[in-house]
N, C-alpha and C positions, 0 to 999 in steps of 0.2 A: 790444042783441044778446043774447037768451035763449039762444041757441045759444055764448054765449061762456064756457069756464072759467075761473073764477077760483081761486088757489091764493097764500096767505098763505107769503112767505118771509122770511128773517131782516131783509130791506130793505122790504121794503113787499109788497104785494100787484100780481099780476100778470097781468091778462087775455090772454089764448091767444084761440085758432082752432080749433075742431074741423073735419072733414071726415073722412067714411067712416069713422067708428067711432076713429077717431086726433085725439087732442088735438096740439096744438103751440103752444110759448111759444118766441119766438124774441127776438134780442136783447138777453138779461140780463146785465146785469154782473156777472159775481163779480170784477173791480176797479175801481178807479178810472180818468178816462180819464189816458193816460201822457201827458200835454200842459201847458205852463205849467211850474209848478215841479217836476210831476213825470215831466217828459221826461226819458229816460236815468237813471231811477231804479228801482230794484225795485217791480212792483207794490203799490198800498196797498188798503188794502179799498177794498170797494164803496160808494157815497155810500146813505145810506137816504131812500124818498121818500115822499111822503105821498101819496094815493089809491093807484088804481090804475093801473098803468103798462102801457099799451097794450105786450105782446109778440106782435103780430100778422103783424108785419114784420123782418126783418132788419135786426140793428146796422149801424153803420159798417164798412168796410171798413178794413182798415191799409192804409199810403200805401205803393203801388207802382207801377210798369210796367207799363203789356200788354207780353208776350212779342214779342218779332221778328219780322217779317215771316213770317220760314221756318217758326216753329212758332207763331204765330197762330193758323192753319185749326183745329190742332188740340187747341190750349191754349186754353178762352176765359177770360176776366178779369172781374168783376165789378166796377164798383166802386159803393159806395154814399157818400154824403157823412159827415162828420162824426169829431167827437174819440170818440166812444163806442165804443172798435172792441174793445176786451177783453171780450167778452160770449162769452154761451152761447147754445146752442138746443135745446131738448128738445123730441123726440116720443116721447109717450107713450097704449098703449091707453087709451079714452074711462071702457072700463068695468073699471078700474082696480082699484076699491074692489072688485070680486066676486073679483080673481085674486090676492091676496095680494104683500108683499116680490116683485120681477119681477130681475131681472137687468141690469145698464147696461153700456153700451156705450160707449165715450167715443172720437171719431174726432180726429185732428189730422192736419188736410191738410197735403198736400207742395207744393212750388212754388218746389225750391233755395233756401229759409229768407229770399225774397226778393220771392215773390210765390205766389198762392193764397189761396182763399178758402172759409169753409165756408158761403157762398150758391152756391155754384153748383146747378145745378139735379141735378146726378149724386150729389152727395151728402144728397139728400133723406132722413131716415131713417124713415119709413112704411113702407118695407119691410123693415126692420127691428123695427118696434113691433109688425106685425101677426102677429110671430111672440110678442109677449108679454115683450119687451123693450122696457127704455128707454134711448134713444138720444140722444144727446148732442154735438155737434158745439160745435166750438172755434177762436175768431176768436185770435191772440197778433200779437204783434211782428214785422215781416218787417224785412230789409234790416238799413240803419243803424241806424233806431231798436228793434230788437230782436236785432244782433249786431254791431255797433259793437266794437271793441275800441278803447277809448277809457283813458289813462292815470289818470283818477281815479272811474270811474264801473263798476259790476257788469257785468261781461262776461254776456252769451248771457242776456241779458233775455230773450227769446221761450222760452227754458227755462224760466226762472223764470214767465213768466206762466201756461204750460203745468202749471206743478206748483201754483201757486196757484187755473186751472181743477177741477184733480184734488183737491184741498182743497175748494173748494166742492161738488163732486160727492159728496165723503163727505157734508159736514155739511148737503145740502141735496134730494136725489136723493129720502128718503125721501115729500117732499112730491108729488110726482109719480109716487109707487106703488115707487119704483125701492130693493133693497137696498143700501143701501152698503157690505154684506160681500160682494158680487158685484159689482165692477167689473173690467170688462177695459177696457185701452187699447187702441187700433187705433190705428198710424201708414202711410201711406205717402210712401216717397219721405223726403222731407224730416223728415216728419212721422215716420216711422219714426226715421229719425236721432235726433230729439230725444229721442224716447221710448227709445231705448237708451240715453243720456246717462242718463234719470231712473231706467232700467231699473236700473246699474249702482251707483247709488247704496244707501250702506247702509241708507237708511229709505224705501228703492220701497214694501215692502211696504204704508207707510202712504198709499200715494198711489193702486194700484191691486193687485187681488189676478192678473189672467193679462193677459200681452198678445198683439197681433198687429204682427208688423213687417214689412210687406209693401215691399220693392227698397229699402232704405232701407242706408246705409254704417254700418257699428256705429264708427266711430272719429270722435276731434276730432284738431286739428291745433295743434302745438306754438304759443305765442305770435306768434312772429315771424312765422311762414308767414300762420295762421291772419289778422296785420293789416295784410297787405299793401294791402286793399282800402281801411280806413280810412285808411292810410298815404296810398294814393293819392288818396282823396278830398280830403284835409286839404291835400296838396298843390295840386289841382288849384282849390280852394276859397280857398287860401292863409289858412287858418285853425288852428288849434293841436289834436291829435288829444285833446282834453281834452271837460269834457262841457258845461264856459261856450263854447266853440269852436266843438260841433257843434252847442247848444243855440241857438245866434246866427245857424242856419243854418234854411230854412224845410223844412219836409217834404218839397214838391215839389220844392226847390231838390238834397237830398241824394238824392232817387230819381232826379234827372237828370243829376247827377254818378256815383251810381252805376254808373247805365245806361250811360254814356260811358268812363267806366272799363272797363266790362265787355267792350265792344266791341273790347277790344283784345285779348283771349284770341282761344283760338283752341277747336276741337273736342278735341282733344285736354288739356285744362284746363290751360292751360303758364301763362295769367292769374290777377292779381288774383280769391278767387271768395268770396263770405258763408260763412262757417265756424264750426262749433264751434268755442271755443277752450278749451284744456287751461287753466283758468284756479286749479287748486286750490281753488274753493271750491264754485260751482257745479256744473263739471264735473272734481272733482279732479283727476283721470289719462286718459289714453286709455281711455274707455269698454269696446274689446275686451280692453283687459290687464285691465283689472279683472274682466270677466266670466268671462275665461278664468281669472282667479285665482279664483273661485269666488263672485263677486256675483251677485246675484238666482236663485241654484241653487234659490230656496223658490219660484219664480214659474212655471207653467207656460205656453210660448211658444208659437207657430206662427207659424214663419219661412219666407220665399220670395224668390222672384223673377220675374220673366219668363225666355223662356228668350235673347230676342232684346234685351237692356236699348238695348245701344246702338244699334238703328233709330232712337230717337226724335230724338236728335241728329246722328247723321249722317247718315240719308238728309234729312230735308226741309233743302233749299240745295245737296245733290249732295255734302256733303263725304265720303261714302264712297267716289265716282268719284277722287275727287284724289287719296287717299293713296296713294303708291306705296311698289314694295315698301321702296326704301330710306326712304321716312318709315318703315314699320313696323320695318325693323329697329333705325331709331335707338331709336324708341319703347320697344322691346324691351329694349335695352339700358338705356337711362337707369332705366326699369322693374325692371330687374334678375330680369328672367324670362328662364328659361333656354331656350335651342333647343329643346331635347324637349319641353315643354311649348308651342312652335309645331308642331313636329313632329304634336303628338301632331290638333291641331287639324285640323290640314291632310290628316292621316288620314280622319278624320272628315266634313272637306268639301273632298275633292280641287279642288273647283270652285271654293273660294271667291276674291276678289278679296284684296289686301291689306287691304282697306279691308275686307273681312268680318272675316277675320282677328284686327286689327288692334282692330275693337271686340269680338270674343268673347275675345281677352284680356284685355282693360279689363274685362269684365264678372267675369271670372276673381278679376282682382287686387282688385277694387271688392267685389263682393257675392258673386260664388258660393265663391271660396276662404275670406274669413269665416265664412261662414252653415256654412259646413262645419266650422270649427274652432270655432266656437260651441258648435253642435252635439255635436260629437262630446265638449268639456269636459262634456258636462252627464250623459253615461252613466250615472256609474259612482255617481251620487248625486242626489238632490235632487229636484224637479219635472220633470215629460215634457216634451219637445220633438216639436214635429212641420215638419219640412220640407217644403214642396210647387216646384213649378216650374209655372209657367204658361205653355203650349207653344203655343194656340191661335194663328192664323198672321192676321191682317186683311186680307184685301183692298186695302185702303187706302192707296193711293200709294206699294206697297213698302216698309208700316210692319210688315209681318211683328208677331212675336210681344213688339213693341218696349213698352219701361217705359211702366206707367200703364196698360196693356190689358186687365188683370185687373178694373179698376175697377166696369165697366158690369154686368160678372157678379157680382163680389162684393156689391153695391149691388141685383142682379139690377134695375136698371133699363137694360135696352137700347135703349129708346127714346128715352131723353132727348139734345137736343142734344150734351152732351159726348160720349158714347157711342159717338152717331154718328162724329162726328169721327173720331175714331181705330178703329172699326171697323168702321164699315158700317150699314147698316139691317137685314142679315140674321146675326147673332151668333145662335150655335147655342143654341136653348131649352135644349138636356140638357145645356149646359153651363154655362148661366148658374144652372138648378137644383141642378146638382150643385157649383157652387161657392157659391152662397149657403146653401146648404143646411150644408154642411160649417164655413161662418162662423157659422152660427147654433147648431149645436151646439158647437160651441168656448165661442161665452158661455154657453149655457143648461149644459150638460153637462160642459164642460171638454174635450172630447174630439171631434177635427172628423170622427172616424169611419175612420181607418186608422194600421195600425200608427207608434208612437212609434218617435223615434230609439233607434237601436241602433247595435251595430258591425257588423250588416247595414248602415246607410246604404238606410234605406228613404226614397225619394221621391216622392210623390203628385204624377203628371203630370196636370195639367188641359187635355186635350184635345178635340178635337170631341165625341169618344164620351163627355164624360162627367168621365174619367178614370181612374188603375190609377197601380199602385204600379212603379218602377224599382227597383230596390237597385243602389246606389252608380253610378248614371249619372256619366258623364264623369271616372272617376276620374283615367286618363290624363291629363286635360289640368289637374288640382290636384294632382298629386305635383309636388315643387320648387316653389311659388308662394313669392315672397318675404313674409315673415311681416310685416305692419305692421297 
């Protein structure tokens, strides 16, 4: 295949794919596979191989779930065979060698630290390269075997293999045209999560130089909370929460205990769920105390969310019809959010159900009261912050402006199966330009094109038209949020 690139890296040599002016190498490990003696272990290097290694194709898949009946339609699952699932994928311009050091991009998909994959077809990065970047997407750890809280074995593996991806990405990016003094991270969802874990850390700098943390929770969760699920499994398994215990256990066996486990929560997250855990070495402290105490202030951010997070999970199955108002006020309380702060909601949407309600506070207490106290820490010193909200509404079986809808535009691929899914076949062009547009100059530029956080609290709404700046939207309903 003359039409095939070859490019010499620290393990061997690695044949790609070109199409339309875009090379791609998919599949690469920058570690070992985590299987055998090094299940439940922190990633090891990569094995080196002799010729050249076919990356034409996507690695393995990590061992998990398809999602549940209710969000199936709109979550699809990939999965591919095999122990080799710690690998990379890079696309990068053809004509590399004429445009000098390019800028990288490095994505870590969301999927509740449980399931997600970076094959899917929405996360293609060609449209990304064809802006003269290099793009970088990242298979890690989901579920047990990458957040186990297991008694003798590295907690939040899927963190670690994530930083050990960003390791390779320095020492290897250049071979692909790509600078390794320009790397930004892109997390969503999940994937965001981890990456404010790595964010917070005192040597991020060495792992990426700006990130993007699109509806992702900046916080882990104390020990014991955090291994309720392991607990449960162990029990359910009747095996020992150790790592010879879960290691005696087969892959598929602990995603189907999982899975059953899982089923016993509720929408309201009152279950068992895969979590950060505050483990002191990995993730030493609560990632938001940390940031708010002045970690990664050298990094500059651009932080979001949807404006509708919780459509995703409560309308597909109807659980927004069911909460009534006395579920939401228990909710409230246990929550420890105060009246005024429903009050202030209910302002806002005279009309809404409890069940509307009841997930615009969750969105409050989860991500938009954070991302505000993030924010507003990093004023007064350090690197810029830029907030945005993504307001745009789907058509789509009452998934309104619900987490994960920013995707198709950010990606500017509207077309693709996932896309569709959750928004339709008709997602507004000037929207999908002006959001990918504003992602690419973030990595090229540093700067996604509208003003930085300030104590104006400027917010770049991503709407039909486009988008425009708010200052300080919905303040009313973030005074008194309970701090955690």
């Amino acid at each position: 295949m003359p039409d095939s690139p070859v490019l010499s890296l620290s393990s061997g040599l690695v044949r790609g794919a070109s199409e339309g002016g875009i090379d791609k190498y998919l599949g690469i490990p920058y570690a070992a596979p985590p299987v055998g003696e090094l299940r439940f272990r922190a990633p090891a290097a990569p094995p080196h191989w002799e010729g050249e290694r076919d990356a034409a194709a996507f690695g393995a898949t990590a061992p998990q779930a398809v999602y549940p009946p209710a969000l199936a339609p709109y979550l699809p699952t990939v999965e591919v065979a095999g122990d080799d699932f710690l690998t990379v994928n890079v696309w990068t311009p053809s004509d590399r060698a004429d445009r000098g050091p390019m800028p990288v991009l490095v994505f870590v998909h969301g999927g509740a630290l449980s399931r997600g994959s970076a094959a899917l077809t929405g996360y293609d990065g060609a449209s990304f390269a064809r802006h003269g970047i290099v793009y970088v997407s990242v298979q890690y750890r989901l579920g047990q075997e990458g957040f186990a809280v297991l008694d003798d074995a590295p907690k939040n593996l899927g963190v670690l293999d994530q930083e050990a991806a960003l390791r390779w990405v320095r020492r290897e990016i250049a071979a692909f045209g790509g600078d390794p003094a320009r790397v930004t991270a892109m997390g969503q969802s999940a994937g965001a999560n981890t990456l404010t874990a790595l964010l917070a850390l005192p040597h991020a700098g060495e792992l990426f130089d700006r990130a993007i943390l699109q509806s992702g929770p900046l916080v882990a969760q104390p020990p014991r909370k955090a291994s309720r699920m392991t607990r449960a499994i162990a029990k359910r398994l009747e095996v020992a929460p150790t790592r010879d215990g879960f290691a005696g256990v087969a892959a598929d066996d602990l995603v189907a205990a999982q899975t059953e486990v899982a089923a016993g929560g509720s929408p309201l997250g009152r279950g068992p769920t895969v979590a950060l855990v505050i483990d002191g070495e990995t993730v030493p402290e609560n990632p938001l105390d940390a940031l708010l105490a002045g970690a990664g202030r050298g990094i500059p951010v651009l932080i979001g969310s949807t404006s509708e997070e919780y459509r995703l999970w409560f309308v597909p199955g109807g659980a927004i019809d069911r909460i009534t108002a006395a579920t939401l006020s228990l909710a409230r309380m246990a929550a420890r959010v105060p009246k005024r702060v429903l009050e202030a909601h209910r302002r806002r949407s005279p009309d809404a159900s409890p069940g509307q309600l009841l997930g615009e506070v969750m969105t409050d207490v989860l991500l938009r009261g954070p991302i505000t106290r993030f924010a507003d820490s990093r004023t007064d010193r350090g690197a810029p912050t830029w907030v945005y909200e993504f307001r745009w509404r789907s058509p789509v079986d009452g998934l309104g402006a619900a987490h994960a809808m920013e995707l198709g535009f950010v990606f500017d691929r509207l077309d693709t199966p996932d896309a569709i899914a959750l928004g339709g076949r008709d997602g507004p062009r000037a929207l999908a330009d002006a959001t990918h547009h504003a992602w690419v100059s973030f990595v090229v530029d540093g700067d996604p094109g509208w003003e930085p956080w300030s104590p104006r609290r400027p917010v770049q709404a991503f709407d039909a038209d486009g988008g425009h700046i708010d200052y300080a939207p919905r303040q009313d309903e973030l005074i008194g949020l309970p701090e955690r």
